[in-house]
KOLVOKOL-441040 format. One record per residue (C-alpha): x, y, z; residue in one letter. Coordinates in steps of 0.2 Angstrom, whole numbers. Layout:
REM residues N
c1; c2; c3; gunu
X; Y; Z; A
...
This chain:
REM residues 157
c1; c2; c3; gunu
0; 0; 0; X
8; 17; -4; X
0; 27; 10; X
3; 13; 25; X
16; 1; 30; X
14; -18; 31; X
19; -14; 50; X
7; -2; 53; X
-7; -9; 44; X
-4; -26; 55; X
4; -28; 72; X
6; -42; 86; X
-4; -31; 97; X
-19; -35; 82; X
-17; -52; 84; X
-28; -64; 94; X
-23; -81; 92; X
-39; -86; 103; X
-55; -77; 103; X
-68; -81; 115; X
-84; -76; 108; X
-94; -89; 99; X
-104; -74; 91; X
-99; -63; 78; X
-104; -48; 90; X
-92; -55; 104; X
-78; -59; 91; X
-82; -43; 82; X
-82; -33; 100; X
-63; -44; 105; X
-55; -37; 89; X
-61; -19; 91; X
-52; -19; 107; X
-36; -24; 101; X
-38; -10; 88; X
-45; 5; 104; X
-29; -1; 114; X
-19; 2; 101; X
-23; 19; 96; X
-33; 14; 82; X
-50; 20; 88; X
-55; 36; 98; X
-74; 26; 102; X
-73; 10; 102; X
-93; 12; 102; X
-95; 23; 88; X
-83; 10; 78; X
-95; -4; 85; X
-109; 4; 78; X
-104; 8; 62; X
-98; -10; 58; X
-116; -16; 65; X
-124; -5; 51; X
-110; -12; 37; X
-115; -29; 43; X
-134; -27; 45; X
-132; -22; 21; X
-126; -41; 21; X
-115; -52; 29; X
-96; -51; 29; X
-96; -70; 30; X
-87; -72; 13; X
-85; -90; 16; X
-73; -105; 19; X
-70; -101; 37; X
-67; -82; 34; X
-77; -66; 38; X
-70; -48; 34; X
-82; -36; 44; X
-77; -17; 42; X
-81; 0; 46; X
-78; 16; 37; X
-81; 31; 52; X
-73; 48; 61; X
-69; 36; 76; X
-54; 27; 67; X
-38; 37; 69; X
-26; 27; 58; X
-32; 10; 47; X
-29; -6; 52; X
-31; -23; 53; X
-35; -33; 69; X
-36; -53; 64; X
-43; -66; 76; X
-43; -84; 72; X
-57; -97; 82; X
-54; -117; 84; X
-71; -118; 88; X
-79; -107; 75; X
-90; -93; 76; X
-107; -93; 70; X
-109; -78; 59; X
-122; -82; 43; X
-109; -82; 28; X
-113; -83; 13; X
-108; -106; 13; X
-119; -107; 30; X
-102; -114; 39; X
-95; -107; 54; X
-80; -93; 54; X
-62; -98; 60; X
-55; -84; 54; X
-61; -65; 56; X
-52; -50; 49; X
-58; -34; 56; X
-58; -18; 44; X
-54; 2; 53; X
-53; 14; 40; X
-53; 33; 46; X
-69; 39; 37; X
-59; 55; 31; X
-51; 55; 14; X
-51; 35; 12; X
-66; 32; 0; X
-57; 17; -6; X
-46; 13; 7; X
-55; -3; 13; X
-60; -9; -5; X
-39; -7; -8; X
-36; -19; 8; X
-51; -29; 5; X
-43; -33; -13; X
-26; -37; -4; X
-34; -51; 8; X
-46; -58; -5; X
-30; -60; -16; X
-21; -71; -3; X
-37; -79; 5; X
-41; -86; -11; X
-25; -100; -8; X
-31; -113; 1; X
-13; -113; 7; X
-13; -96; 16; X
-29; -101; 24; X
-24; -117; 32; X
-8; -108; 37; X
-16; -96; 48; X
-25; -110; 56; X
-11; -119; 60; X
0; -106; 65; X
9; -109; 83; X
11; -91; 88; X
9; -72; 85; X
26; -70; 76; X
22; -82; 64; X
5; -75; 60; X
10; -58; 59; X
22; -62; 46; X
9; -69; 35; X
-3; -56; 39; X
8; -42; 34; X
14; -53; 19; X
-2; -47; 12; X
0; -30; 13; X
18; -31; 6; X
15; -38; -8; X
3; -23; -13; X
């Protein structure tokens, strides 16, 4: 991306190896956390919202175990990307009817960024496509080893 760095589109402190929540909401709320403790967000609830309204036009459950919610608002500061990955899976109504394990959460500053989140959205479906990046995020032991896929993607760009 010319604007943004791989490392500042992606860091460890985006990463949750775990999440919890067996709803997209929960999982949805987890991420957004990462992203307001790291200075992504000014509201996390103003951010919360606003992906609500994104997911309420259709779901971002594109499929094979991956859903890519987003929100374009005033409350993101810097965009990012806060990834989450589930064992369990997360109900979430995608497009297959199959549970999410992986969940890429979208912040785009609303400001000057029409595209922005159509540009990082092309980036991730381009990898997301190989069934080998999928399965190696699953497996993935630790952070390290998941951020440096993750910000694969966005050096490639």
């Amino acid at each position: 991306m010319d604007e943004i760095a791989a490392e500042e589109m992606i860091n460890k402190n985006l990463i949750k190896m775990d999440l919890k929540g067996r709803t997209k909401e929960d999982a949805v709320s987890e991420l957004a956390n990462l992203l307001y403790t790291n200075g992504n967000l000014k509201s996390k609830e103003d951010f919360l919202e606003e992906v609500k309204q994104r997911e309420s036009l259709g779901t971002t459950g594109i499929g094979m175990g991956i859903a890519i919610p987003h929100g374009k608002c005033r409350a993101v500061t810097k965009p990012a990307v806060a990834f989450g990955k589930s064992s369990k899976g997360i109900l979430w109504d995608s497009m297959d009817g199959n549970p999410v394990n992986l969940v890429f959460l979208l912040a785009v500053p609303d400001a000057g960024a029409s595209n922005q989140h159509l540009q990082i959205l092309a980036m991730l479906s381009r990898k997301l496509i190989h069934d080998e990046f999928r399965e190696g995020l699953m497996k993935a032991k630790d952070e390290k080893e998941l951020l440096e896929m993750l910000q694969s993607v966005f050096k490639e760009a």
